[in-house]
SENUDREN-699743 format. One record per residue (C-alpha): residue in one letter; chain; residue number from 1; z, y, x. Coordinates in steps of 0.001 Angstrom, whole numbers, plus 500000, padded with zeros to 6 digits. Example, Ala and Ser with C-alpha at 12.3 -4.5 7.8 and 13.67 -1.06 7.14 Angstrom:
// SENUDREN-699743
A,A,1,507800,495500,512300
S,A,2,507140,498940,513670
END
This chain:
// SENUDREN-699743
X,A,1,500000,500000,500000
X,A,2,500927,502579,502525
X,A,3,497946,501826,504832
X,A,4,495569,502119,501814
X,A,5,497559,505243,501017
X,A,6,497178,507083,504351
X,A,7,493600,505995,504115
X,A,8,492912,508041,500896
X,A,9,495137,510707,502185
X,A,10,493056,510961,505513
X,A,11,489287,510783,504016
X,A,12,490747,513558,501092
X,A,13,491889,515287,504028
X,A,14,488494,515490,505966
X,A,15,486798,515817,503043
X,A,16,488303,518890,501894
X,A,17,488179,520524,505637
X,A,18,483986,519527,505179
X,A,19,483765,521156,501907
X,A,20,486031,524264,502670
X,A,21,484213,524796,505655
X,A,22,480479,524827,504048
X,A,23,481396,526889,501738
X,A,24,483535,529554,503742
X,A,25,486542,528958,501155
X,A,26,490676,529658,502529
X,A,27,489377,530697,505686
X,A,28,492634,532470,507627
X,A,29,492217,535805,507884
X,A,30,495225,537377,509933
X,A,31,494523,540970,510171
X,A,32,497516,541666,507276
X,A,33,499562,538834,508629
X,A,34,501359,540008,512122
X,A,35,503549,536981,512279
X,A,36,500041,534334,512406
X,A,37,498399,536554,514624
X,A,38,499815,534813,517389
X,A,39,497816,531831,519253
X,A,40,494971,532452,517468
X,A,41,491721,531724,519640
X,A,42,488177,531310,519081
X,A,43,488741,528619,515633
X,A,44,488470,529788,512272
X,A,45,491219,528076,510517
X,A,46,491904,526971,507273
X,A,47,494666,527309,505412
X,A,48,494834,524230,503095
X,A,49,498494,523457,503424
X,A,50,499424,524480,500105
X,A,51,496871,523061,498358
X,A,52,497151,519677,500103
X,A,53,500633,519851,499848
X,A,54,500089,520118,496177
X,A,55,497129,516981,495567
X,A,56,499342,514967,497478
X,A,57,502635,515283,495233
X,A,58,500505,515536,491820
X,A,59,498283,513105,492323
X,A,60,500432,509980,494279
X,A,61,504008,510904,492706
X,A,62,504702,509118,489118
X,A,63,505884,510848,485949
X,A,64,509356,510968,487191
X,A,65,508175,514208,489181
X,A,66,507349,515897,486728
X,A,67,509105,518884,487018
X,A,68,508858,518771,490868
X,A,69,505099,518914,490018
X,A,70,505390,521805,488094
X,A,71,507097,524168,490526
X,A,72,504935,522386,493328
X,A,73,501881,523919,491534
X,A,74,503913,527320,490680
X,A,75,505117,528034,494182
X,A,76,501590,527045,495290
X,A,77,499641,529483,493649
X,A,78,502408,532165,494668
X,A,79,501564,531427,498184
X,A,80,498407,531450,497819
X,A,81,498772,535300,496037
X,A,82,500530,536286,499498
X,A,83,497905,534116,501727
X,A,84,494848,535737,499778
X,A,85,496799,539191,500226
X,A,86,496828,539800,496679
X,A,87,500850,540068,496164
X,A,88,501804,542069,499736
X,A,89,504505,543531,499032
X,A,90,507481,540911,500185
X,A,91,509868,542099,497709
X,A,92,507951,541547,494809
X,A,93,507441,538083,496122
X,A,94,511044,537640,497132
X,A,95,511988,538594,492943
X,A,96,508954,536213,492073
X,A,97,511001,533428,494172
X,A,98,514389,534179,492670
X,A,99,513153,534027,489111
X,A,100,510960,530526,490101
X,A,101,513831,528845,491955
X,A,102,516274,529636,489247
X,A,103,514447,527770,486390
X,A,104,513990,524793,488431
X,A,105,517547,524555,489189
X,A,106,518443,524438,486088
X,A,107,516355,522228,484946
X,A,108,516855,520046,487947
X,A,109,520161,520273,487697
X,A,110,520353,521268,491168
X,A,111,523870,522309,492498
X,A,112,525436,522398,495932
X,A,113,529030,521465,494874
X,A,114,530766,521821,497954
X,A,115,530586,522963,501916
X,A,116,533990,521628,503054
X,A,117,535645,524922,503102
X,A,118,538457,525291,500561
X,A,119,537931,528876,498899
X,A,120,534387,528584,499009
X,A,121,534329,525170,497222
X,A,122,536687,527068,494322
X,A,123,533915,529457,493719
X,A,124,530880,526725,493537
X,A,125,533366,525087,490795
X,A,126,531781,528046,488195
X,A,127,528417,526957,487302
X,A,128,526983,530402,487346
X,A,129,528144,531197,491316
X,A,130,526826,527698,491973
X,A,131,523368,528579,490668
X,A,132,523431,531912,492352
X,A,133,524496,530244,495890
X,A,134,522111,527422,495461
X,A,135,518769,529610,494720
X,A,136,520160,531624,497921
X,A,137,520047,528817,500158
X,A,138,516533,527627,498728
X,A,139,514872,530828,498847
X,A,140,516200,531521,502785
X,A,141,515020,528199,503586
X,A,142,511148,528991,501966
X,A,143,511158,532131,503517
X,A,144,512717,530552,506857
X,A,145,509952,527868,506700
X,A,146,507179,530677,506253
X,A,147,508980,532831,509504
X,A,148,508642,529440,511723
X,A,149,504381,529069,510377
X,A,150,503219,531245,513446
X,A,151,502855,527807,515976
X,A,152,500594,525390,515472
X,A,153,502206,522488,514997
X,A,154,506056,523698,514585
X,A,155,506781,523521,510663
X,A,156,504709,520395,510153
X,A,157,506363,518747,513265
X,A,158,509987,519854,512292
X,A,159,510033,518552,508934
X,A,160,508279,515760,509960
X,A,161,511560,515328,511835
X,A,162,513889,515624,508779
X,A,163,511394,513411,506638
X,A,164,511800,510614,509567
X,A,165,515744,511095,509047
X,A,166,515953,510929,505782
X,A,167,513982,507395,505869
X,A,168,516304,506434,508459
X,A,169,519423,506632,506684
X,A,170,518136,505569,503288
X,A,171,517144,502414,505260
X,A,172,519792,502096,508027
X,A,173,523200,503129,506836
X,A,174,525403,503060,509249
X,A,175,529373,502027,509179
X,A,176,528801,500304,506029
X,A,177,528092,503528,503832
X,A,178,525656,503007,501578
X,A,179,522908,505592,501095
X,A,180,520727,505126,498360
X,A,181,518271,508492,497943
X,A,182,515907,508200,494756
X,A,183,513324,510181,496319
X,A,184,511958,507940,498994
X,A,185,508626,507689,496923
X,A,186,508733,511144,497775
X,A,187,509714,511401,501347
X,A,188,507268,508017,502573
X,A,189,504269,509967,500817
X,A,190,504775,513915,502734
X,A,191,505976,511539,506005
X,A,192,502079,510040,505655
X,A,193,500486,513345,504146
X,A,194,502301,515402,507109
X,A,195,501282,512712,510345
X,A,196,497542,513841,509434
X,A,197,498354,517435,508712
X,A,198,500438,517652,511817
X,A,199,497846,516267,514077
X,A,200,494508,518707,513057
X,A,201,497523,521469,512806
X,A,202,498450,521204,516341
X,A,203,494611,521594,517143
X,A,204,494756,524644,515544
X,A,205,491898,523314,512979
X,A,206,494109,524094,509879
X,A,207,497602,525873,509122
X,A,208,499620,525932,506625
X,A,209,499514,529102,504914
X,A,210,502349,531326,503017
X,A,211,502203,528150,500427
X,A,212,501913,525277,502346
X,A,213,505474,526693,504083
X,A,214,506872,527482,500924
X,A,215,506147,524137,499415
X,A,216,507656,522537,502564
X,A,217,510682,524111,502205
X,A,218,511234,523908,498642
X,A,219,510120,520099,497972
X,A,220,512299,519043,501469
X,A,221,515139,521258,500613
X,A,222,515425,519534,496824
X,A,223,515337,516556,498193
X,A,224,518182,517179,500406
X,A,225,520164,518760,498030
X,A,226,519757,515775,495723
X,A,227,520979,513037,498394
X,A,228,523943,514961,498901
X,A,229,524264,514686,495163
X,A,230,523646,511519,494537
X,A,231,525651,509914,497971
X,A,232,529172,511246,498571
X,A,233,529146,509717,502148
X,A,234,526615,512340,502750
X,A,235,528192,515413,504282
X,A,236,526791,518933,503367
X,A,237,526775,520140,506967
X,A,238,524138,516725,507203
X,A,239,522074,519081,504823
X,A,240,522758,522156,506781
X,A,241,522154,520118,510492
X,A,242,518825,519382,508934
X,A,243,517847,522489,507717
X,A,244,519075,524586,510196
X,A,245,516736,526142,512619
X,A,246,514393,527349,509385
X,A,247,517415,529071,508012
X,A,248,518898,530508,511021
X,A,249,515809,531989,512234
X,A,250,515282,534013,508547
X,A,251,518935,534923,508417
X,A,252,519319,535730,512140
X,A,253,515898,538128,511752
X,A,254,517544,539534,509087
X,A,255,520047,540867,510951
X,A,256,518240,541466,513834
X,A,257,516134,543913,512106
X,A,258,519153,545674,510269
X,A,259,521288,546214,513959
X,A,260,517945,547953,514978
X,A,261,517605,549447,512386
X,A,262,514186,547971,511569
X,A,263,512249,547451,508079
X,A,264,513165,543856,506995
X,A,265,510645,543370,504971
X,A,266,507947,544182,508123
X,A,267,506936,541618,510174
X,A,268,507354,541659,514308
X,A,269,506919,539476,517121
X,A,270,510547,538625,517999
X,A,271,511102,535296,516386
X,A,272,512115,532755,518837
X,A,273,508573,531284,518731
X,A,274,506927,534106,519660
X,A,275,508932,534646,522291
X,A,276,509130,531215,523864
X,A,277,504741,531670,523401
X,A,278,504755,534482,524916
X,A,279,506754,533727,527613
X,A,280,504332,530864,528820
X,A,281,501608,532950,528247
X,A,282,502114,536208,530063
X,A,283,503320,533960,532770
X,A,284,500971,531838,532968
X,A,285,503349,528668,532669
X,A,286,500227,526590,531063
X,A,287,496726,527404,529835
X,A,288,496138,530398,527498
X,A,289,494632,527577,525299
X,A,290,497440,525119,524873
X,A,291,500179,527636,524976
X,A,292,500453,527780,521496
X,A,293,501292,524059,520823
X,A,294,502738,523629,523705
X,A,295,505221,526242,522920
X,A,296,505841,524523,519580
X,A,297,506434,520679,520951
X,A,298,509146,522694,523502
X,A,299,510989,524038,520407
X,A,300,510460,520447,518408
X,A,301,511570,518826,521622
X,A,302,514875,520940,521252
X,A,303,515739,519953,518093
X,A,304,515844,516554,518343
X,A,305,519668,516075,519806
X,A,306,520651,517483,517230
X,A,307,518927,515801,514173
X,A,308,519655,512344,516137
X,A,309,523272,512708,516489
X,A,310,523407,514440,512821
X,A,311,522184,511135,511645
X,A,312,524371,508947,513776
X,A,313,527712,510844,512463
X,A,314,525865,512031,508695
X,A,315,529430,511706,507143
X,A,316,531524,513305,509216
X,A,317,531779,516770,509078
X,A,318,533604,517797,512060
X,A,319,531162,516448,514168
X,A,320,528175,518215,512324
X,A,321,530076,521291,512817
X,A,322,529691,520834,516241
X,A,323,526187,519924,516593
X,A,324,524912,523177,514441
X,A,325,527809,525479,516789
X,A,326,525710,523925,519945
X,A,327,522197,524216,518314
X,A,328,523181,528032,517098
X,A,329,525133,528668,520995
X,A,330,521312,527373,522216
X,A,331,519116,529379,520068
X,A,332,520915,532641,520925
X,A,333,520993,532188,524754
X,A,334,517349,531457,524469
X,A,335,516663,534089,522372
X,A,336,518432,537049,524517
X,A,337,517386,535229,527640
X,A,338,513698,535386,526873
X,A,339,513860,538558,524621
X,A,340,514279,540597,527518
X,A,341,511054,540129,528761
X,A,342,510132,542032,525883
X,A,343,511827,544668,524700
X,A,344,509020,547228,525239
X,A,345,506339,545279,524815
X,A,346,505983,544797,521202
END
């Protein structure tokens, strides 16, 4: 089943690059996209992300996923509005989101019911705060995902990461927990879907797009948030270990851009990314050509200690506390290492 799968999945995939292609359709166009700028050589891209994102979960996923269909489509199209140009301004999107992500977590019945921290676990008690806190945490990991789309290669390989986990501890569980998460239709079809996305990604033949990264992080993040649900031996700092890096990079921008006193809603070139890119490049570290993946595997390569021991200790939360203190100790001393470099030379 799952080699006749990936088989479909691959000839759809060429396919659709074939027919894009001849007729000039979701060809990336960066000039009103600073962030994807970056890297960018003598290809013409597409970005088919979102709507492969979106065949692949309509079309192989059963009735069950219904609703996960729904918003799939929704969030697409909204991507696709900010990919196209069409909706610019990111506050407008950023309400569009909210309002998006709130419906389906009510319908979903999507709630984050505790971090391991007294107080806070009081307030998530009140089903209205809980809603509130658990659209936050969704919409800074879309827009954390879309921040990270500026490598080829580095928000297809990361999740491709967490979707590996997940299958690991669904089919491994460890210390005699048992972890049982109903979504593994889901997770074995993006694990196949993303492989061949990952690979023409990385060869900077395709990208994802505004709603290919939104789709990532909203279908990935559910799923998360519903095997914490559904398996109390699943700690919600396993969540947070997973999702991490997407997260910290939209909330750490955030208040990078507020301590200088910068628009937050502009885009620069002083994610962690970019800076590890353009590090190699002005330096010459590697080719002008392969700089841009190769910068991406670097940061992939980094995350892996930490998503491997996350999974070996998935239950206990003083140890995940630790790994995500070390991962956010690491991205910082990167960041102002390398950032210095840079200061005037945005």
């Amino acid at each position: 089943m799952e080699i006749n799968t990936f088989l479909i999945l691959f000839l759809f995939f060429v396919l659709t690059i074939f027919l894009l292609k001849r007729f000039n359709i979701l060809i990336d166009n960066t000039s009103y996209s600073e962030h994807k700028k970056i890297g960018k050589e003598n290809f013409k891209p597409l970005v088919i992300g979102g709507f492969y994102i979106t065949f692949v979960i309509c079309y192989f996923l059963p009735e069950e996923f219904n609703i996960i269909k729904i918003f799939t489509i929704l969030f697409f199209f909204l991507g696709l509005l900010s990919d196209k140009n069409y909706v610019s301004n990111p506050k407008i999107r950023l309400i569009l989101q909210v309002i998006i992500l709130s419906v389906l977590v009510f319908l979903e019945g999507l709630s984050i019911k505790s971090i391991n921290i007294s107080f806070f676990d009081k307030l998530l008690v009140n089903n209205n705060i809980n809603l509130i806190f658990t659209v936050f945490c969704l919409s800074i990991l879309l827009n954390g995902s879309n921040f990270l789309d500026g490598l080829n290669g580095l928000v297809t390989g990361y999740y491709l990461l967490v979707l590996t986990s997940l299958l690991y501890i669904n089919n491994f569980p460890i210390d005699a927990h048992y972890i049982s998460i109903n979504e593994i239709n889901l997770i074995e079809i993006l694990l196949l879907s993303l492989t061949i996305f990952f690979i023409f990604n990385i060869l900077g033949l395709v990208y994802l797009g505004d709603s290919g990264a939104y789709l990532l992080g909203l279908v990935i993040g559910v799923i998360l948030i519903k095997a914490n649900q559904q398996n109390i031996f699943i700690s919600p700092f396993y969540v947070v270990n997973m999702l991490w890096y997407p997260a910290f990079e939209n909330l750490f921008s955030l208040i990078r851009r507020l301590y200088a006193k910068h628009n937050i809603s502009k885009a620069d070139k002083f994610h962690l990314h970019q800076l590890v890119y353009r590090l190699l490049k002005s330096n010459k570290i590697v080719s002008k050509k392969i700089a841009n993946p190769i910068s991406a595997l670097i940061i992939l390569i980094c995350n892996v200690p930490g998503i491997l021991i996350s999974n070996l200790v998935y239950w206990h939360t003083a140890y995940l506390i630790v790994v995500l203190v070390f991962n956010i100790v690491i991205y910082l001393s990167v960041f102002f290492l390398v950032s210095k470099n840079f200061v005037l030379k945005k």
